[in-house]
MARRORO-352669 format. One line per field, with one value per residue (C-alpha): x, y, z; residue in three letters. Coordinates in steps of 0.1 Angstrom, whole numbers, padded with zeros to 4 digits. Example, Ala and Ser with C-alpha at 12.3 -4.5 7.8 and 13.67 -1.06 7.14 Angstrom:
xx	(0123, 0137)
yy	(-0045, -0011)
zz	(0078, 0071)
residuo	(ALA, SER)
//
This chain:
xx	(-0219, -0185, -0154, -0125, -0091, -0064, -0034, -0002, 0029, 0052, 0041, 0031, 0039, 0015, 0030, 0018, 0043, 0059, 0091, 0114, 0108, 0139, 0160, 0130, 0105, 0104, 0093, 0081, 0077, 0047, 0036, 0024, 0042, 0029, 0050, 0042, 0063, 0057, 0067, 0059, 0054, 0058, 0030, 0042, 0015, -0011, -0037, -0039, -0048, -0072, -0089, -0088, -0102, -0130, -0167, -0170, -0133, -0117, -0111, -0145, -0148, -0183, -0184, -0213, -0226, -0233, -0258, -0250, -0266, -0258, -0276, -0306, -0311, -0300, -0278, -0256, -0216, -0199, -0174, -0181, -0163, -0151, -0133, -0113, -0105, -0076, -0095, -0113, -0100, -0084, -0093, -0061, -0024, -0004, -0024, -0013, 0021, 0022, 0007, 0034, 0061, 0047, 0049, 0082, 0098, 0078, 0080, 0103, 0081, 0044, 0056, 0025, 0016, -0006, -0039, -0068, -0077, -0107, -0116, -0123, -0138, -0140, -0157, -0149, -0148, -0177, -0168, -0152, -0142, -0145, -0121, -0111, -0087, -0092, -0094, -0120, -0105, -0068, -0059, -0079, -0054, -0022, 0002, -0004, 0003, -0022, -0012, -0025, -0019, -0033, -0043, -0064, -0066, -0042, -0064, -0052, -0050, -0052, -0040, -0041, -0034, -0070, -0091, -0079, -0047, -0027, -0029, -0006, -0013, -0003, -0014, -0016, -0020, -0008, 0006, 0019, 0020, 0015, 0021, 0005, 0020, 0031, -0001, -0013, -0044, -0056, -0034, -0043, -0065, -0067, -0098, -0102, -0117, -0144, -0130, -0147, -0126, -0128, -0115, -0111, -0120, -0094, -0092, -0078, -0064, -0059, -0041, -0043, -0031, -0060, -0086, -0080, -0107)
yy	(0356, 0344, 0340, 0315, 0321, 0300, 0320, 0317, 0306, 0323, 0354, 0359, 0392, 0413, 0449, 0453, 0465, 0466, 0444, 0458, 0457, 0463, 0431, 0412, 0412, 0384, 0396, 0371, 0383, 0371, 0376, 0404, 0428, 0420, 0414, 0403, 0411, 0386, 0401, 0370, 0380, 0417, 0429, 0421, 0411, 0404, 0385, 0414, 0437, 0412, 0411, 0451, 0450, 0421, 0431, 0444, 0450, 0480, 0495, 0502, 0489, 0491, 0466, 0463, 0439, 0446, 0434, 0428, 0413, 0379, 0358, 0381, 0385, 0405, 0383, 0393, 0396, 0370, 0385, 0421, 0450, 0488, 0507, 0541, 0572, 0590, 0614, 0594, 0585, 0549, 0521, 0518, 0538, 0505, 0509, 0545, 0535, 0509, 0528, 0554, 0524, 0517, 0545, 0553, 0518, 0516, 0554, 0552, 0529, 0540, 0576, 0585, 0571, 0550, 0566, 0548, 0513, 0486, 0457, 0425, 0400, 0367, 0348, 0315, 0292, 0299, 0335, 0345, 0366, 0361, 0362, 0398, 0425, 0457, 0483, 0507, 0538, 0545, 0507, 0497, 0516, 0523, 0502, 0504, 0489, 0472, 0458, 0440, 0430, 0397, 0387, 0365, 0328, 0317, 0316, 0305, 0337, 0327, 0346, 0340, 0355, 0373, 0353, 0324, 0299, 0282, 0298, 0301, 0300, 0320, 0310, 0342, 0353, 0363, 0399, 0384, 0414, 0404, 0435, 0432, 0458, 0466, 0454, 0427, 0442, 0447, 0418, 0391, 0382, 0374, 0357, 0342, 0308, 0291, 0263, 0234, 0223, 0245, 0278, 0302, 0340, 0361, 0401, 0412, 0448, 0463, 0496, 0514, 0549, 0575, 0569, 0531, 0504)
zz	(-0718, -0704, -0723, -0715, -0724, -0717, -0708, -0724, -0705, -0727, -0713, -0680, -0670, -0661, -0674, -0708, -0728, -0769, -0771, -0795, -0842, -0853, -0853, -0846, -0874, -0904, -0937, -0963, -0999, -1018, -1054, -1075, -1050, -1019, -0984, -0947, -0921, -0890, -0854, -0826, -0791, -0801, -0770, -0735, -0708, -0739, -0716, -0692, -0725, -0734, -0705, -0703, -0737, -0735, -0725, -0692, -0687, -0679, -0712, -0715, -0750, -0763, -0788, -0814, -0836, -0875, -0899, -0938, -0967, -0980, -1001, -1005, -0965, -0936, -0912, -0885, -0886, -0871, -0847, -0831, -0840, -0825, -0849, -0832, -0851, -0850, -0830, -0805, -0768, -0772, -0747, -0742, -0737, -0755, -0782, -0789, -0782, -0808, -0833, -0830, -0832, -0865, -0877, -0868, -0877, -0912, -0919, -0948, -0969, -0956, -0961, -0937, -0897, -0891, -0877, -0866, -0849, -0857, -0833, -0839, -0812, -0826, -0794, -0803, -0831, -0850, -0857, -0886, -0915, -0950, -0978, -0985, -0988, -0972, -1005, -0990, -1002, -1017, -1010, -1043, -1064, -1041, -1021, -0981, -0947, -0923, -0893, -0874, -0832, -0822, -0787, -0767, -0782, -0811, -0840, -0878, -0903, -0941, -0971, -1012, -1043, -1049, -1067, -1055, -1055, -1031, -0994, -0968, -0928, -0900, -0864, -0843, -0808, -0775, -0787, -0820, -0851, -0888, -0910, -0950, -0972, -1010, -1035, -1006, -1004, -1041, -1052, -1021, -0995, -0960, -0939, -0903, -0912, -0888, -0864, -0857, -0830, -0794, -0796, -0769, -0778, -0799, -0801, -0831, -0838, -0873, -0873, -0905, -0923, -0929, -0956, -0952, -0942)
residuo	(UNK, UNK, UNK, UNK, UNK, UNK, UNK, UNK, UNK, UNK, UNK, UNK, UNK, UNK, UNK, UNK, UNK, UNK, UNK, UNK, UNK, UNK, UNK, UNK, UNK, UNK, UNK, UNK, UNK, UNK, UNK, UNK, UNK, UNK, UNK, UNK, UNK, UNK, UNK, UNK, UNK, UNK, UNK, UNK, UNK, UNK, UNK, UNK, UNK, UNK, UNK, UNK, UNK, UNK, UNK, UNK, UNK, UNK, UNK, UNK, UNK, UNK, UNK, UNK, UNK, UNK, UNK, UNK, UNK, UNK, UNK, UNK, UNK, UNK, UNK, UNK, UNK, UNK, UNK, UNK, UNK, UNK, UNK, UNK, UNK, UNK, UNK, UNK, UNK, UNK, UNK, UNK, UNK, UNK, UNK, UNK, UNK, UNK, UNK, UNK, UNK, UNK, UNK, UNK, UNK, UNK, UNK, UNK, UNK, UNK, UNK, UNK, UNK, UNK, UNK, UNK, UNK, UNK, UNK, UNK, UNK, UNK, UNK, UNK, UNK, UNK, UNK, UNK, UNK, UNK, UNK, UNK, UNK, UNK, UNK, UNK, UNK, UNK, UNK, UNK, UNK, UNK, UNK, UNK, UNK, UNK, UNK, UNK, UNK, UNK, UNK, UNK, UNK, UNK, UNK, UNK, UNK, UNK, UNK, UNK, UNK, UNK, UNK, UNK, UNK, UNK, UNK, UNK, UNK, UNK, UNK, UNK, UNK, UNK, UNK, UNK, UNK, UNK, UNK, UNK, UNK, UNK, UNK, UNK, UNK, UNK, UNK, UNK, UNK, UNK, UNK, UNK, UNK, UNK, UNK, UNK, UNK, UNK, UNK, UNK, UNK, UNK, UNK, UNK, UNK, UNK, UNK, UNK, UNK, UNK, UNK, UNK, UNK)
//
């Protein structure tokens, strides 16, 4: 299967590369304890990781599909995933690099790094998440951080207070960082909605602190 992407012109360089947090990132505070922090254009040369990262390239990425129930049947995910431990070789050297920027710049308020790295390859529009929040673990009774480094084709990321209410929208892509924290999520979601309209592929990464999915 081939994949399209349509390059951005905002960033054509092709050294891949973290431009600086401090200064630089936005934070927007939310109900019931809950923050994002917005970083735009925080990954330098972001189509040349994508295309390290995307099947076939040289990161050697071995992504794999998943089956879950819903509605009484087995159905496949729709996006395919990769998720790295803190102990596993990384596809990538940038990726290391921005974890430990993370956790340096949020180290006050995490109080722990971040560890580990999941995928996401949403291929085009028809792939998708639904609406959760990530509270595997301590995240259903403790405040934490997930961030999350977006690249490949801007797609819309939605969040809400949790069980519903009004959202708010966030189109990401091209090395752009969104970083939930505080109660965001036990207190709100977040989902990647389907797109009818044509959508180029997006890769999605979520770096998160230990015991965290």
């Amino acid at each position: 299967m081939s994949y399209a992407l349509q390059g951005s012109l905002l960033d054509q360089v092709e050294q891949v590369g973290l431009r600086s947090l401090a200064g630089a990132v936005r934070r927007t505070p939310l109900s019931r304890g809950a923050w994002v922090d917005l970083r735009p254009g925080w990954l330098t040369g972001a189509d040349e990781l994508f295309a390290r990262l995307m099947p076939g390239g040289s990161g050697g990425v071995d992504w794999r599909g998943e089956r879950r129930m819903m509605y009484d049947r087995e159905v496949d995910t729709p996006r395919l995933l990769r998720f790295y431990s803190a102990t596993e070789r990384w596809p990538d050297p940038v990726l290391q690099q921005a974890r430990s920027a993370l956790s340096t710049y949020y180290a006050d308020e995490l109080g722990e790094p971040f560890t580990t790295a999941g995928m996401c390859l949403y291929r085009d529009g028809r792939d998708s998440v639904a609406w959760h929040g990530d509270r595997e673990g301590r995240a259903s009774t403790h405040d934490t951080m997930v961030a999350i480094v977006s690249i490949g084709s801007p797609r819309a990321l939605m969040m809400r207070p949790a069980g519903g209410g009004e959202s708010i929208r966030f189109t990401l892509g091209h090395g752009d960082l969104v970083v939930m924290g505080g109660s965001h999520q036990r207190t709100w979601e977040h989902a990647i909605p389907k797109s009818s309209k044509p959508v180029g592929p997006r890769i999605s990464v979520q770096f998160r602190p230990h015991g965290i999915r």
